[in-house]
N, CA and C atoms as an extended XYZ file, in Angstrom:
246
Properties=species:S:1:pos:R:3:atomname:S:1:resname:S:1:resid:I:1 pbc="F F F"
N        21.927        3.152       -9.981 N   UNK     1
C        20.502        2.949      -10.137 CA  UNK     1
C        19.827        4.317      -10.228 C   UNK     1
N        18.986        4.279      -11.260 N   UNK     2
C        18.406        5.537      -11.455 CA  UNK     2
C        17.326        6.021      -10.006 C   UNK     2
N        16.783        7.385       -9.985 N   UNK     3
C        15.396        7.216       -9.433 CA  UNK     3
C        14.161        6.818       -9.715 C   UNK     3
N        14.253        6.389      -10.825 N   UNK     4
C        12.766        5.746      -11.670 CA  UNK     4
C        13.124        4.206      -10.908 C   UNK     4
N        14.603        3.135      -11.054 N   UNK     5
C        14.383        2.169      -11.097 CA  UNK     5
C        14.231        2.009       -9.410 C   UNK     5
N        15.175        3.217       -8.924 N   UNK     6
C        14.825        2.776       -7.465 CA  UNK     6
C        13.240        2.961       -6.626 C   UNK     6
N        12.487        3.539       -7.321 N   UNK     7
C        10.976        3.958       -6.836 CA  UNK     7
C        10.393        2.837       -7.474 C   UNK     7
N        10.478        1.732       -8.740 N   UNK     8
C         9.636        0.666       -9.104 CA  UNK     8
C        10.570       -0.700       -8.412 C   UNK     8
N        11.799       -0.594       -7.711 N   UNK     9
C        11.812       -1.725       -7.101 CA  UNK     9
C        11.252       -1.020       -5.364 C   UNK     9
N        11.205       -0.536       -5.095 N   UNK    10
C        10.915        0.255       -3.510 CA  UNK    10
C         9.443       -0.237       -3.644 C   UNK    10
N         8.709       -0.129       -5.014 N   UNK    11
C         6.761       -0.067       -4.835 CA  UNK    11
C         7.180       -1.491       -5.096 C   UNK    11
N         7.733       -2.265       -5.863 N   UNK    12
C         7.500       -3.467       -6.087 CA  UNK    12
C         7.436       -4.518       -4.868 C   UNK    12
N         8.299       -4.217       -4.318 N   UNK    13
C         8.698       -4.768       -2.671 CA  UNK    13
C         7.388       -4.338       -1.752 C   UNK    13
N         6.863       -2.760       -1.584 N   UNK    14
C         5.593       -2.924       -0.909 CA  UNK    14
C         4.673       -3.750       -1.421 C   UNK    14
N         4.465       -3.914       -2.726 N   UNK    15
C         3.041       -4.279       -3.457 CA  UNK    15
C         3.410       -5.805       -3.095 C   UNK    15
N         4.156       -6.485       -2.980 N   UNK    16
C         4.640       -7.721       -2.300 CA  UNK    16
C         3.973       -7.902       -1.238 C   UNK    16
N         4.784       -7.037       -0.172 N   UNK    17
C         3.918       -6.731        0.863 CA  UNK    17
C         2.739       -6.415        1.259 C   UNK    17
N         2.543       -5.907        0.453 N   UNK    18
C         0.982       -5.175        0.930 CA  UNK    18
C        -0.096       -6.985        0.193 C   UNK    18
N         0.071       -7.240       -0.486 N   UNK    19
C        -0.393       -8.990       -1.006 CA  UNK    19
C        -0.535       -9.766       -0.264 C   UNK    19
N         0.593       -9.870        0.528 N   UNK    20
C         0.913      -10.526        1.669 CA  UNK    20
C         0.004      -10.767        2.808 C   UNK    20
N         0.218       -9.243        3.328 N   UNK    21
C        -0.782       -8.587        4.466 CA  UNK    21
C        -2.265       -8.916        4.144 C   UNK    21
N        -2.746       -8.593        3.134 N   UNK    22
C        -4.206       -8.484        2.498 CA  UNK    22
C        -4.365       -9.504        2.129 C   UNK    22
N        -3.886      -11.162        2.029 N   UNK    23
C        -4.279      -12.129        2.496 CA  UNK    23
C        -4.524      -12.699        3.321 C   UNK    23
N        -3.731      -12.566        4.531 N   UNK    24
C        -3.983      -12.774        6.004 CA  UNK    24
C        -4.981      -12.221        5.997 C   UNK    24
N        -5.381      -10.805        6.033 N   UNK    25
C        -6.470       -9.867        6.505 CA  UNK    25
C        -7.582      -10.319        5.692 C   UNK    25
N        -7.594      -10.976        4.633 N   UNK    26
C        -8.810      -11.439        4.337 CA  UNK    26
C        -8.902      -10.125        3.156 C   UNK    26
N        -8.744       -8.871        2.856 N   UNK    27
C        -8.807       -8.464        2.503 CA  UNK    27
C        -8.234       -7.959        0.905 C   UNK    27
N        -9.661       -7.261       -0.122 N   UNK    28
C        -9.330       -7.936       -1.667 CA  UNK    28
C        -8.423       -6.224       -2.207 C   UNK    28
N        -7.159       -6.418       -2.268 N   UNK    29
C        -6.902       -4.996       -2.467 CA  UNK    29
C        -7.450       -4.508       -4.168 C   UNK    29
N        -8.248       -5.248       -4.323 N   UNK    30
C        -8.464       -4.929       -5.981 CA  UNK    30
C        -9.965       -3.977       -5.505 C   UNK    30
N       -10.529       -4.042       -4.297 N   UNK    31
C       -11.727       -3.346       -3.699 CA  UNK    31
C       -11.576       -2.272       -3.048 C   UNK    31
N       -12.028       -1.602       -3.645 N   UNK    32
C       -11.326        0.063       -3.658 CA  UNK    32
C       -12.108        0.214       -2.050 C   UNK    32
N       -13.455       -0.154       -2.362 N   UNK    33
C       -14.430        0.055       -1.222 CA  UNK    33
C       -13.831       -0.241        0.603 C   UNK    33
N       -12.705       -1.648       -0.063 N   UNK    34
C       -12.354       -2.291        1.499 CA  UNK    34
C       -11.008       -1.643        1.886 C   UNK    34
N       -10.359       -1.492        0.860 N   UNK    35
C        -8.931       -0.296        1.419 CA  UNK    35
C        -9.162        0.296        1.570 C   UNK    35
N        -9.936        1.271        1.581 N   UNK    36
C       -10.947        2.425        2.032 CA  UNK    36
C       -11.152        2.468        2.955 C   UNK    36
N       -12.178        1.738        3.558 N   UNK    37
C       -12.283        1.500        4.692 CA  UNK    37
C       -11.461        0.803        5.838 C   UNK    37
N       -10.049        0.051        5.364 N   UNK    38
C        -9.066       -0.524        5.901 CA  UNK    38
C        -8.169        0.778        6.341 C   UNK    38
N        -8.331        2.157        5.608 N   UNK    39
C        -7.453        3.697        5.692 CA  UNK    39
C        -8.337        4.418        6.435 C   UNK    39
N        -9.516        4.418        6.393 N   UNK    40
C       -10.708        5.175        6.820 CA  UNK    40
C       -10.824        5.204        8.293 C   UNK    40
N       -11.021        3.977        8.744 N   UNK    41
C       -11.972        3.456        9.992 CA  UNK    41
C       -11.268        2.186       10.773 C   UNK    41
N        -9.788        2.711       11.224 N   UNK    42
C        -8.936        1.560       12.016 CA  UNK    42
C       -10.065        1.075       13.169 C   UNK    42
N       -10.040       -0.265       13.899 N   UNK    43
C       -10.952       -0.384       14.757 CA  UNK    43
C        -9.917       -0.822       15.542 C   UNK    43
N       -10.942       -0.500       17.118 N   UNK    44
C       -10.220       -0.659       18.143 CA  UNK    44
C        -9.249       -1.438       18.585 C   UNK    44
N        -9.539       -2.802       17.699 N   UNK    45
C        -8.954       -3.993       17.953 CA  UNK    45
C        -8.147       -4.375       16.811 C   UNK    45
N        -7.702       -3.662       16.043 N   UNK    46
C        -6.589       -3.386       15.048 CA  UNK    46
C        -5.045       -3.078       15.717 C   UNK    46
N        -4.862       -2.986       16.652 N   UNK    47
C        -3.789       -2.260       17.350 CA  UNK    47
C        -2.992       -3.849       17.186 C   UNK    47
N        -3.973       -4.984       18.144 N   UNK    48
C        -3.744       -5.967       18.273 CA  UNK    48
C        -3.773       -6.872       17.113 C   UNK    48
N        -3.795       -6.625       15.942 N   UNK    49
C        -4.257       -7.388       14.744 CA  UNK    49
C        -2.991       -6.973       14.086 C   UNK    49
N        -1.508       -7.538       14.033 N   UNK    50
C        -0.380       -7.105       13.668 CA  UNK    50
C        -0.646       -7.013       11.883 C   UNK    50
N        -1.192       -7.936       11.618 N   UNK    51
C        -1.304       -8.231        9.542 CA  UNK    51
C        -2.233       -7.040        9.756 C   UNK    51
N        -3.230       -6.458       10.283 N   UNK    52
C        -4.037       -5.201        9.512 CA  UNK    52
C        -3.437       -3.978        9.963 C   UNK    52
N        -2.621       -4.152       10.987 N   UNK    53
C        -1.960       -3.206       11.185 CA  UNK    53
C        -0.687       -2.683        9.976 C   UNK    53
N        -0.258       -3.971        9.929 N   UNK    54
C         1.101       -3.445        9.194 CA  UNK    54
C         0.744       -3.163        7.606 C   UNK    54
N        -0.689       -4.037        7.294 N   UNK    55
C        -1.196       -3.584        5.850 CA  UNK    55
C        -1.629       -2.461        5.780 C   UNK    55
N        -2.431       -1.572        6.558 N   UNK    56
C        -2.637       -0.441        6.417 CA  UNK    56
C        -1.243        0.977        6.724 C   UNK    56
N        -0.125        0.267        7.433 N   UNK    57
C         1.140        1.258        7.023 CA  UNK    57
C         1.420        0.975        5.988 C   UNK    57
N         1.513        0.025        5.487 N   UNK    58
C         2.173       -0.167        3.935 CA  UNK    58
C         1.146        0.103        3.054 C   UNK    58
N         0.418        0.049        3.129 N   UNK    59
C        -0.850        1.205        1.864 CA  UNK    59
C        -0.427        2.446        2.205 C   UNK    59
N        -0.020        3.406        3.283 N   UNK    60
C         0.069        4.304        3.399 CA  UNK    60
C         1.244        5.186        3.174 C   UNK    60
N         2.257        4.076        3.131 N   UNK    61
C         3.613        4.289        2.797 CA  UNK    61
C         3.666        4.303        0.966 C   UNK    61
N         2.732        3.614        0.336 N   UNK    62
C         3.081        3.583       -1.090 CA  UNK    62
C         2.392        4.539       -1.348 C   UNK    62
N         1.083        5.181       -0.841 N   UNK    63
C         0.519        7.103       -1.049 CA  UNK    63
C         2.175        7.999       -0.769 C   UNK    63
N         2.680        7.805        0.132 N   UNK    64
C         3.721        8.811        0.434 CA  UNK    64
C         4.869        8.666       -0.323 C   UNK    64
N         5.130        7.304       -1.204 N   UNK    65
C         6.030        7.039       -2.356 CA  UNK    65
C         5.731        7.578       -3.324 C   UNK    65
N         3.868        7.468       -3.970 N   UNK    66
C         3.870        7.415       -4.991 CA  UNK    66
C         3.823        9.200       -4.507 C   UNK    66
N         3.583       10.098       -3.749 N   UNK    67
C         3.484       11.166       -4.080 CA  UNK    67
C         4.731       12.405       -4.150 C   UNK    67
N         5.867       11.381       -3.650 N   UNK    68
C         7.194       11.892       -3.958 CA  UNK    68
C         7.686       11.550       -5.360 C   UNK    68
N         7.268       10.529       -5.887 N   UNK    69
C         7.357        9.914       -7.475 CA  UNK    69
C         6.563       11.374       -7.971 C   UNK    69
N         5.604       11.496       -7.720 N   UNK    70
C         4.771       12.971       -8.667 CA  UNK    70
C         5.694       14.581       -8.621 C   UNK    70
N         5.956       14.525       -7.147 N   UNK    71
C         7.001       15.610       -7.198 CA  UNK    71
C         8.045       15.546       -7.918 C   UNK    71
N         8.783       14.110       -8.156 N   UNK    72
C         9.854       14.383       -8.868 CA  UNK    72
C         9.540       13.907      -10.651 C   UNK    72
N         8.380       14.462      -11.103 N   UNK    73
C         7.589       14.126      -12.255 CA  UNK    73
C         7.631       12.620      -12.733 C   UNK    73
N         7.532       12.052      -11.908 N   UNK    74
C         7.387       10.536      -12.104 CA  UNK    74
C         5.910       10.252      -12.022 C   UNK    74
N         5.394        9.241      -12.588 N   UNK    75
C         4.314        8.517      -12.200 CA  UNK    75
C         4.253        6.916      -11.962 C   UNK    75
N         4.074        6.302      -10.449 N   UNK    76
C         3.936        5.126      -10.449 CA  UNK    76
C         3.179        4.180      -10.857 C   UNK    76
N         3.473        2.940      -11.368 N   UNK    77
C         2.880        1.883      -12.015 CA  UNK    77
C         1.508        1.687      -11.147 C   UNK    77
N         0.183        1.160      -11.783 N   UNK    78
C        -0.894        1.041      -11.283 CA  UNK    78
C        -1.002       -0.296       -9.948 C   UNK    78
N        -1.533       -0.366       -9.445 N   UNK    79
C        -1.863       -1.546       -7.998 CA  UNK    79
C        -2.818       -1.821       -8.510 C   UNK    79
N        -3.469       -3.093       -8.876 N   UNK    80
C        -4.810       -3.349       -8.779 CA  UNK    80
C        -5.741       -2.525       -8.918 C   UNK    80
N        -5.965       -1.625       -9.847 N   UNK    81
C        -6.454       -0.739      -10.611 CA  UNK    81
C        -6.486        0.705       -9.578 C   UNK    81
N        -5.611        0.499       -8.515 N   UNK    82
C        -5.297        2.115       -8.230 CA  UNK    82
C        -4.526        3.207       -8.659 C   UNK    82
């Protein structure tokens, strides 16, 4: 398996995930405004909120994918217009 195919099944599997999560959470990942603020401004009572918890590692984990994809001159496929 190349590194191109292994970085679009690795994002494909988060973006699964991260769908997942951001239905429970109520949250529209196509709203730049609310992942934003889902990365921005954890609230206190997020610790205890396992789906916003684990959606906001997995948004944060596909920044740290896609920015090893750039180092190795790759560019990852778009998310919901991110």
């Amino acid at each position: 398996m190349s590194a191109l195919e292994h970085y679009d099944d690795e994002l494909a599997r988060l973006d699964r995930e991260m769908a997942y999560y951001a239905a429970i959470c109520g949250v529209d990942l196509s709203d730049h405004e609310a992942v934003e603020e889902c990365l921005r401004h954890p609230q206190d009572n997020w610790p205890e909120d396992k789906a916003r918890e684990s959606l906001r590692g997995l948004i944060l984990l596909r920044v740290k994918i896609e920015g090893e994809m750039l180092d190795d001159g790759q560019v990852a496929k778009d998310f919901n217009g991110w």
